[in-house]
C-alpha positions in Angstrom: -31.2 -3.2 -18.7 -32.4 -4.0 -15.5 -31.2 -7.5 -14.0 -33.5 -9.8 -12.6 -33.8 -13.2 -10.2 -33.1 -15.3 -13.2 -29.9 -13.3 -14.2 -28.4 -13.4 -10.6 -29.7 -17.0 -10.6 -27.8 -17.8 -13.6 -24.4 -15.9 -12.7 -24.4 -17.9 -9.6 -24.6 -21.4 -11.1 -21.9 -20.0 -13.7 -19.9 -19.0 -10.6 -20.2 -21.9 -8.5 -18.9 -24.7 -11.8 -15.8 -22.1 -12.3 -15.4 -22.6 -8.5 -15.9 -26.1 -8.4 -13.4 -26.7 -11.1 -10.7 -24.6 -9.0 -11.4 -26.6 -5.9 -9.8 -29.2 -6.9 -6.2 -27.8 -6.6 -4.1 -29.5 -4.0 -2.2 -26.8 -1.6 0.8 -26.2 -3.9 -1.4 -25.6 -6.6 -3.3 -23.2 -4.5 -0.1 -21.3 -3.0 0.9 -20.6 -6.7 1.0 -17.3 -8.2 -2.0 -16.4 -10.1 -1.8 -14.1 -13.0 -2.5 -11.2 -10.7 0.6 -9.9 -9.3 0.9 -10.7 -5.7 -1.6 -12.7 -5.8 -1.9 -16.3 -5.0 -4.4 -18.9 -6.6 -5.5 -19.2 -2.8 -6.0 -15.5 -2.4 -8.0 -15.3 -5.3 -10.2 -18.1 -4.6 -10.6 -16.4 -1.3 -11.3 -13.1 -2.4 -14.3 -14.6 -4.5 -15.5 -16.6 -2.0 -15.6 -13.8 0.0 -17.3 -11.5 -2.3 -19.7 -13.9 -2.7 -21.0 -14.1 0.9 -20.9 -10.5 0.6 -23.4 -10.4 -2.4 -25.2 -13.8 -1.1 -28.3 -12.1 -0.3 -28.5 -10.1 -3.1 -31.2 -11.9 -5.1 -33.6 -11.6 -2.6 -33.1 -8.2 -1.6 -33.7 -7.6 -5.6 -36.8 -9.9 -5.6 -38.4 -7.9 -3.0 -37.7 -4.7 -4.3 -35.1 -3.4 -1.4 -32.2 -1.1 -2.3 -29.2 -3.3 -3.5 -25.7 -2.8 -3.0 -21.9 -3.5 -2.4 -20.4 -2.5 1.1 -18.4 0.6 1.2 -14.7 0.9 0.0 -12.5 2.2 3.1 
């Protein structure tokens, strides 16, 4: 199945409420472990957030027909 504007479109706004909700954790909350081992609420947040930037433009590089994908793993 191929995915389209309106399926990135839609993960995005799915992404960004889940965020949202998650933003509203005061510092302890964030420096608490999350269910990933090692990991901290914050470092998880992050790590989205970061991925996100990362994958930002992918949308339009799919609406306009350009070669998509993630950076490569070191």
């Amino acid at each position: 199945m191929r995915r389209t504007f309106a399926d990135a479109r839609r993960w995005m706004q799915q992404g960004t409420a889940l965020l949202a909700k998650e933003a509203d954790l005061d510092d302890d909350a964030l420096d608490a472990p999350s269910s990933l081992p090692g990991w901290s609420r914050g470092h998880l947040l992050a790590h989205i957030a970061a991925n996100a930037d990362a994958l930002g433009d992918e949308p339009v590089r799919a609406d306009l027909g350009l070669q998509l994908g993630r950076r490569e793993a070191k």
